[in-house]
C-alpha positions as CSV (number, residue, x, y, z in Angstrom):
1,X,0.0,0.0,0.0
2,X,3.2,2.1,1.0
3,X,4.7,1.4,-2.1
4,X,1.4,2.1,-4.2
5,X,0.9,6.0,-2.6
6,X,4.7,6.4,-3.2
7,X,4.2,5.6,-6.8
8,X,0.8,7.8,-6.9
9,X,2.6,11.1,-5.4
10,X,5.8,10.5,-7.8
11,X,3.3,10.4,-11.1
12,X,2.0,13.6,-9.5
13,X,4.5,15.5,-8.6
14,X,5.8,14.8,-12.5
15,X,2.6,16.0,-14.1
16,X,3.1,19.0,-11.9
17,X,6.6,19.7,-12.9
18,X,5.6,19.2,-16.2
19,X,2.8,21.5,-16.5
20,X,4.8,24.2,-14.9
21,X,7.4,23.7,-17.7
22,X,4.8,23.4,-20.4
23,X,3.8,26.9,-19.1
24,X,7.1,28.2,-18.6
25,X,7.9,27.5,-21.8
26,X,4.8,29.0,-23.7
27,X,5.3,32.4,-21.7
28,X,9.5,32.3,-22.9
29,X,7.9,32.2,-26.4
30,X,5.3,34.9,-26.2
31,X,7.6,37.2,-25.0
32,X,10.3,36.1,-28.1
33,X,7.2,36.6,-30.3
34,X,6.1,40.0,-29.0
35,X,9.9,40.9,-28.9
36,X,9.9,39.2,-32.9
37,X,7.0,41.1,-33.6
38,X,8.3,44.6,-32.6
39,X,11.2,43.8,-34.7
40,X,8.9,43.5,-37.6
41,X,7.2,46.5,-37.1
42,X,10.4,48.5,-36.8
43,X,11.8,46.8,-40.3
44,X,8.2,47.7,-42.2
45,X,8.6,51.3,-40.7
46,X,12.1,51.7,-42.0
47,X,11.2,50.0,-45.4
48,X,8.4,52.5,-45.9
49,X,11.4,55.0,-45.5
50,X,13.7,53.5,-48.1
51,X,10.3,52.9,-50.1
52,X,9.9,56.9,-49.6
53,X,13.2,57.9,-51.1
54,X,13.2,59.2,-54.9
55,X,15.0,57.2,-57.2
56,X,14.3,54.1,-59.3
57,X,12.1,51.4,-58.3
58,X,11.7,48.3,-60.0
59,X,10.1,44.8,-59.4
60,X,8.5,42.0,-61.4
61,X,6.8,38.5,-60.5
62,X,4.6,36.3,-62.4
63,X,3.3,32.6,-62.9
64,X,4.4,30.0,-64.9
65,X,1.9,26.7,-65.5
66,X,2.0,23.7,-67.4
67,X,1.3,20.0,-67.3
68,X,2.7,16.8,-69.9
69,X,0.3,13.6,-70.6
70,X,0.1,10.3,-72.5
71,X,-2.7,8.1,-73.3
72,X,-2.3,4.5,-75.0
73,X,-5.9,2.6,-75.7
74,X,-7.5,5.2,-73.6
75,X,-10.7,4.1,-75.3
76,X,-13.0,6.1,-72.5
77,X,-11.9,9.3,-74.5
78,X,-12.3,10.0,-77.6
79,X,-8.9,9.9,-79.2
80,X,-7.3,7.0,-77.2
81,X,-4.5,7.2,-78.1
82,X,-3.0,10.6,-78.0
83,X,-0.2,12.8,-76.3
84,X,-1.3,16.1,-74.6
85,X,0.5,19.5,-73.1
86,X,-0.4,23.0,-72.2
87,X,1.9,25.6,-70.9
88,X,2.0,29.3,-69.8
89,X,3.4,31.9,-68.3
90,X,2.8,35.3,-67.1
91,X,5.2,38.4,-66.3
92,X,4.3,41.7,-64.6
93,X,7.5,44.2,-64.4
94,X,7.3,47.7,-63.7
95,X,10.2,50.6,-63.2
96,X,9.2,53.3,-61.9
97,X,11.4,56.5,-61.3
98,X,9.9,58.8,-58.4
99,X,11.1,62.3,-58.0
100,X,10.1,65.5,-55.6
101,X,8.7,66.9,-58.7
102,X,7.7,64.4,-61.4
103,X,7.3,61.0,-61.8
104,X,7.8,58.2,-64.7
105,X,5.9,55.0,-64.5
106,X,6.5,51.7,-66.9
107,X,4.9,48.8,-66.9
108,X,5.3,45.5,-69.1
109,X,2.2,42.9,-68.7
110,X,2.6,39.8,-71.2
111,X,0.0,36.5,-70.4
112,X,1.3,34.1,-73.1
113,X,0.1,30.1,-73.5
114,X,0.1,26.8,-76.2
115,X,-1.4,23.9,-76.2
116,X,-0.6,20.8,-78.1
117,X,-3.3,17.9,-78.8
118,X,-1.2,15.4,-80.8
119,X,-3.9,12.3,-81.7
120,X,-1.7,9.4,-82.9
121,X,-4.3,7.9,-84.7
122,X,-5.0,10.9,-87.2
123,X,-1.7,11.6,-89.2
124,X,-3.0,14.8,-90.8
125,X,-3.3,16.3,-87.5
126,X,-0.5,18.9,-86.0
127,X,1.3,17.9,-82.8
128,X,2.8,21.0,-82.3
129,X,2.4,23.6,-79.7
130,X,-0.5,25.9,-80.6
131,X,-0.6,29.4,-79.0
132,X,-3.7,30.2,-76.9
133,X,-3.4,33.0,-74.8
134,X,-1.5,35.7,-76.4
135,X,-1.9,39.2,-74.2
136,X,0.9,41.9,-74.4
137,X,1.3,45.4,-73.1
138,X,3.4,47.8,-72.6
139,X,3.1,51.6,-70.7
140,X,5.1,54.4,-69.9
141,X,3.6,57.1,-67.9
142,X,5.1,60.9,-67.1
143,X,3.5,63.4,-64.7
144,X,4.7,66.7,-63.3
145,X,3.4,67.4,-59.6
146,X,0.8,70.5,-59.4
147,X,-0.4,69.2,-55.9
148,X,0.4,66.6,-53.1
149,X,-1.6,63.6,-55.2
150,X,-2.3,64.9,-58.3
151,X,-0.5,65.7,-61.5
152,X,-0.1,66.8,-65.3
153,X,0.9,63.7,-67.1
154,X,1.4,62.2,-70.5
155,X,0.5,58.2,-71.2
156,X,1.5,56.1,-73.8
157,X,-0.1,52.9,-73.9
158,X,0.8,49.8,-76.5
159,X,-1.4,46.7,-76.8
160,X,-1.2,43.9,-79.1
161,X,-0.6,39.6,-79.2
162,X,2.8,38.7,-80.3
163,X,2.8,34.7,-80.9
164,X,0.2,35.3,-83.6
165,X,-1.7,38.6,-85.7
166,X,1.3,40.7,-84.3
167,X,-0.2,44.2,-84.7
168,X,-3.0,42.9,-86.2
169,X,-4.7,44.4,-84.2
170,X,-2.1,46.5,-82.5
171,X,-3.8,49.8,-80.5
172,X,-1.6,53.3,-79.5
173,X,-3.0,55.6,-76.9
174,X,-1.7,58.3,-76.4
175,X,-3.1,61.2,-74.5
176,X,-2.8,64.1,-72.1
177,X,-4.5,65.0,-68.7
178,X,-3.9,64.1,-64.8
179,X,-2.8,61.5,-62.6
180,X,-4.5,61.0,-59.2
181,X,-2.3,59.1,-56.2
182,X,-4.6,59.0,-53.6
183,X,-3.4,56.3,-51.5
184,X,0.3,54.7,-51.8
185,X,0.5,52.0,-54.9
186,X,-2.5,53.3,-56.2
187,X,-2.6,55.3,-59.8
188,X,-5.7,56.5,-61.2
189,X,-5.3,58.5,-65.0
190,X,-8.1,60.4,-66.6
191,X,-7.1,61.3,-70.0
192,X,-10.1,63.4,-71.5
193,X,-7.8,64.3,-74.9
194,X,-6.2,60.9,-76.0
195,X,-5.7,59.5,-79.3
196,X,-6.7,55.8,-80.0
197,X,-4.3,54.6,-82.7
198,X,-5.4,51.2,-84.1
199,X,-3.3,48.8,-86.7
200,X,-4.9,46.2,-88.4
201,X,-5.3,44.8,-92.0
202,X,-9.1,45.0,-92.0
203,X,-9.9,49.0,-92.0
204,X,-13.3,48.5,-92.5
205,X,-13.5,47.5,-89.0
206,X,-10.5,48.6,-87.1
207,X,-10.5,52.6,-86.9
208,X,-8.8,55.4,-85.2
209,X,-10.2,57.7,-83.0
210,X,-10.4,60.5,-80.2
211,X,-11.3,59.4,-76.8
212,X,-10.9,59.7,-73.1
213,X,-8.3,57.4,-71.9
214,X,-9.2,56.1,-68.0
215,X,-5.9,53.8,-66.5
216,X,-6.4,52.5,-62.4
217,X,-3.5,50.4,-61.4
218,X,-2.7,48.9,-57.9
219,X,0.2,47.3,-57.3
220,X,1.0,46.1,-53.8
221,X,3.4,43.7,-51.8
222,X,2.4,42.4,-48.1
223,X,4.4,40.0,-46.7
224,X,4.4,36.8,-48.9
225,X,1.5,37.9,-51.3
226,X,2.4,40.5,-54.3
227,X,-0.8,41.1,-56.4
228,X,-1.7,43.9,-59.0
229,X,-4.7,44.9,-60.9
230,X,-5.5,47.1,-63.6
231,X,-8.4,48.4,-65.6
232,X,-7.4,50.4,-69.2
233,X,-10.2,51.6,-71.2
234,X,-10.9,53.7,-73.9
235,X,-14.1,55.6,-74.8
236,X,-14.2,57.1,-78.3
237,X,-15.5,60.1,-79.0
238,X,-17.1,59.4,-82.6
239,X,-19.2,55.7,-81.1
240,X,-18.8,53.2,-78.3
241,X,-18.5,50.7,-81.2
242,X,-14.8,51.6,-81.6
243,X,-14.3,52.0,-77.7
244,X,-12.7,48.9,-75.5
245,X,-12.0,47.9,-71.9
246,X,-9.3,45.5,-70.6
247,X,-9.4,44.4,-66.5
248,X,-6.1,42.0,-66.0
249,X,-5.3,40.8,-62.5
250,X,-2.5,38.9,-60.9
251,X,-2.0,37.2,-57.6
252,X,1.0,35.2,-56.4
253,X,1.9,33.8,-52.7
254,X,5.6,33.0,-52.3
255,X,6.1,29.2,-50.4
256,X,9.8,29.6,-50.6
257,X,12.3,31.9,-51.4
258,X,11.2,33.6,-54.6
259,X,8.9,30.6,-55.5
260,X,5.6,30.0,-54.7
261,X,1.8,29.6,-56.1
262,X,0.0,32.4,-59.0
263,X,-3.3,32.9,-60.2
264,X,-3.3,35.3,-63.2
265,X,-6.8,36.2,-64.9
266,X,-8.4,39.1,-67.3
267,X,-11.6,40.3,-68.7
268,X,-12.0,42.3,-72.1
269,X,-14.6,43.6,-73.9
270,X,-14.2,44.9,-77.7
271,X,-16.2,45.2,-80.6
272,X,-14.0,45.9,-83.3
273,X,-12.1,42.5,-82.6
274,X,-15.8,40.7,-82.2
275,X,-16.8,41.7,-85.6
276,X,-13.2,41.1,-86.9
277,X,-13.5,36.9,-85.6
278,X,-17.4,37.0,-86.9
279,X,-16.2,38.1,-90.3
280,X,-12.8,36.8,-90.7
281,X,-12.3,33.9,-89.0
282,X,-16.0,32.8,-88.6
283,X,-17.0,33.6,-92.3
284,X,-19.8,35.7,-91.3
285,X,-19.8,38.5,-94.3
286,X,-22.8,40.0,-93.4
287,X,-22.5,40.5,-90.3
288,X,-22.2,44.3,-88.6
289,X,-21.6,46.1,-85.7
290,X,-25.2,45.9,-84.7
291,X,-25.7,42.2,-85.1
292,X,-22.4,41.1,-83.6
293,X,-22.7,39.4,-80.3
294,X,-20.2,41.1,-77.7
295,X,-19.1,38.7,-75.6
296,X,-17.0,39.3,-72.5
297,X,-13.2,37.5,-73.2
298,X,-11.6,36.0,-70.5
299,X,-8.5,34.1,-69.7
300,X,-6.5,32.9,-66.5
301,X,-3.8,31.2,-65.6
302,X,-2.7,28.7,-62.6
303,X,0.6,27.4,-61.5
304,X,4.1,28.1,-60.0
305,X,4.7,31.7,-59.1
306,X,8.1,33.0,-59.1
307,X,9.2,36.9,-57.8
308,X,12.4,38.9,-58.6
């Protein structure tokens, strides 16, 4: 009995020792973590500093996707037999030079994509790599400061697809008006005197014209997610048949180093290039401006994000 009390107090006296040390020990590390944590505030302060100074600033990160596959006597499917591949990547760079008294803002967006469909039982088919996604555009912006957040500024603004139709269409703007800052990382431009310049084999849909240019772009890092959205669009003077909108957003979360997960998507809406595929590509002759259905074009894009 002696000996069976002894053992009960030991097993006691051990959970007790134990739960003081369990406690001990979770008070060391909330004081490390509120002493980590002040650190980190005092690191974000004096980045916002260096983030404050004029000079240079540049930055780019984007996604990169793909995926490989095989099928033998696959006979669920419809070509059994068949190899398979997609790929795509997305880049978002900017440099940006930041002054007391002007600024000069560039940015390069480019969302390009194949995909290959290779059925071994069809010899006439291609098994190359086709290009899907084809989005490319480039922007340099120029403002002289007349007050705290706004400006006088100058955009240039090129859009086009480079794997196929390069400049075909291909749209200039190019305009004059004022830059708003209101908050840091974002840009808001309101061009009421821009010129739309458009390129394209087909003039008898694609036309030039005077509009109001309207850019917002936010770009922002926090901690391990970098993301960026902007919304160009163009509204002509002479008809909203020749005017266009493009929304592209991209989104990354870094796992490791400068590698991590993206998600990349965009929406666009023009007329002119709706017409263009009914007529062109579609072999719809007769059909117009008025008849054409405007659909909303999308893309997006999934895989391995990397950061520079």
């Amino acid at each position: 009995m002696k000996k069976l009390l002894f053992f009960a107090i030991l097993l006691l006296s051990v959970s007790v020792i134990e739960a003081q040390t369990k406690e001990e020990l979770e008070k060391q590390k909330a004081e490390k973590q509120a002493e980590a944590d002040a650190a980190q505030a005092e690191a974000n302060a004096i980045q916002a500093k260096i983030d404050a100074l004029p000079g240079w600033k540049t930055g780019a990160f984007g996604v990169i996707g793909g995926s490989i596959s095989g099928f033998n006597n696959w006979y669920a499917q419809g070509f059994p037999n068949n190899n398979s591949g997609n790929i795509g990547f997305t880049f978002n760079g900017f440099a940006n030079l930041i002054q007391e008294k002007f600024f000069w803002r560039n940015s390069l967006t480019t969302n390009l994509s194949w995909v290959k469909l290779d059925n071994k039982d069809n010899p006439l088919d291609s098994d190359d790599f086709e290009p899907t996604t084809d989005v490319f555009n480039l922007s340099s912006l120029y403002g002289r400061n007349i007050a705290k957040n706004l400006a006088a500024s100058v955009l240039l603004e090129y859009r086009t697809t480079i794997l196929n139709n390069f400049n075909d269409p291909g749209y200039l703007d190019l305009g004059i008006g004022a830059t708003w800052t209101p908050i840091e990382n974002l840009v808001v431009v309101v061009h009421p005197l821009n010129y739309n310049f458009v390129f394209a084999d087909d003039d008898t849909i694609f036309e030039s014209s005077l509009g109001a240019k309207i850019v917002a772009d936010y770009t922002r890092q926090i901690g391990a997610v970098a993301f960026k959205t902007n919304l160009s669009a163009f509204q002509s003077y002479k008809s909203s048949d020749l005017s266009n909108w493009t929304w592209t957003n991209s989104f990354s979360y870094t796992l490791w180093k400068m590698i991590g997960v993206g998600f990349d998507f965009g929406l666009r809406n023009n007329k002119q290039e709706a017409l263009n595929y009914s007529r062109n590509i579609l072999g719809n002759a007769g059909e117009t401006f008025d008849s054409v259905d405007n659909d909303i074009q999308t893309y997006w894009t999934l895989g391995l994000s990397y950061k520079f």
